[in-house]
Phi, psi and omega in degrees: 000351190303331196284327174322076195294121190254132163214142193244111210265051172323101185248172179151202195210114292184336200272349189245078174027214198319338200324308197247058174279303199320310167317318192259023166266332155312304166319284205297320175271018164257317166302350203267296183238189181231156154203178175325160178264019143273356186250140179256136181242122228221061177287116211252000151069224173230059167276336196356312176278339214265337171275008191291319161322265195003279177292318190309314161294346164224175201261350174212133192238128211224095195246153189242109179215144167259142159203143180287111199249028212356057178267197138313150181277130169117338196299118217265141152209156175231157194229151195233188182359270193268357192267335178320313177266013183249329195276351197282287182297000168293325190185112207245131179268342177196194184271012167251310199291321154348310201271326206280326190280320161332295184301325186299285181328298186317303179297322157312308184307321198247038160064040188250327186318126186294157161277349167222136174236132192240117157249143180237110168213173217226134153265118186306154156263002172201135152239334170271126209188071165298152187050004165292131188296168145285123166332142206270350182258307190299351184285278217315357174262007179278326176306302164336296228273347193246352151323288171327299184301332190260354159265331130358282188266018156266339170299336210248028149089033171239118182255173186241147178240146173293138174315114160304337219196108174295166185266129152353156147309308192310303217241065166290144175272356163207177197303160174290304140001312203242001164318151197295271209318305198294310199281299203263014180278300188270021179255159171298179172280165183288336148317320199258322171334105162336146117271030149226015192148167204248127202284348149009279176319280156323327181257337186292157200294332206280305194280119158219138195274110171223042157028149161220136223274142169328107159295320161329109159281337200230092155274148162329125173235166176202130166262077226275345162245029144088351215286353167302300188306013188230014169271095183294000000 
């Protein structure tokens, strides 16, 4: 399999509880394991149209997601190779799986389609939650899920090797800021918590808000269903 380009993807949103299982089952197999310099570990965020190089580029495909399967919450199932982007698109918890089912319909449309594709994905138990960790139940389903995966790419002759000495935050597939441990050290209680923004953010010294006033002096108005002709 070494002539094989492997990639394995974790997509989501990390700012919405479960939202962002799919990263942190990437996060957890990069700390964990090694592979071959053909297989790529890919935190693929909310980039969704923007990962079509990618996919386009390799011959196995290994995707990490929450999607609402309305099933029980935690409840694991996986869809492989052509059932993937229409199964992506049944019921879209946000604006990355919209962009990630693009990518598949794209990379197909232009003769790109990996030969083999696995979504290993989860029914979240929570998503509205701005700024909210992933759940203490979606943890215990990230081990399952990188199990699935690594036998997954030991059936197609690709291995994964376990870490003597798991990897650090620091050396993380995204900033060290949004690692589970780091990211859920420094947030508040679920009592004290923004609920409009991470006061991290909001309060630092770093963030400065500077609006920029309408080049439009004279905007346009249209009164476009008449409700002016009913203003005493």
């Amino acid at each position: 399999m070494n002539d094989k380009r492997i990639l394995i993807l974790g997509i989501g949103n990390v700012l919405w509880a479960d939202e962002g299982f799919g990263v942190r089952c990437i996060e957890e197999l990069n700390r964990q394991y090694s592979f071959a310099d053909n297989v790529l570990l890919m935190d693929g965020g909310t980039q969704g149209i923007y990962l079509t190089p990618h996919v386009q580029e390799c011959d196995i495909l290994v995707i990490f997601d929450a999607i609402d399967y309305g099933l029980e919450p935690g409840e694991m199932k996986l869809v492989k190779d052509r059932d993937v982007p229409s199964f992506m698109g049944a019921k879209k918890l946000s604006l990355h799986q919209m962009g990630f089912q693009e990518v598949m319909f794209t990379a197909d449309l232009l003769g790109d389609y990996p030969e083999k594709v696995i979504l290993i994905g989860v029914q979240p138990f929570e998503i509205e939650d701005f700024g909210g960790s992933l759940r203490a139940d979606a943890k215990k389903k990230i081990e399952p899920c990188l199990k699935v995966a690594i036998a997954y790419l030991d059936d197609l002759g690709v291995v994964a090797t376990k870490r003597k000495e798991p990897l650090s935050g620091i050396d993380n597939l995204s900033p060290p800021e949004l690692a589970l441990e780091h990211y859920e050290s420094g947030r508040p209680s679920v009592e004290e918590a923004c609920r409009q923004g991470d006061d991290r953010v909001l309060n630092s010294s770093k963030m400065v808000f500077d609006p920029k006033p309408s080049p439009i002096n004279d905007p346009l108005s249209v009164d476009v269903d008449y409700r002016g002709q009913y203003d005493k």
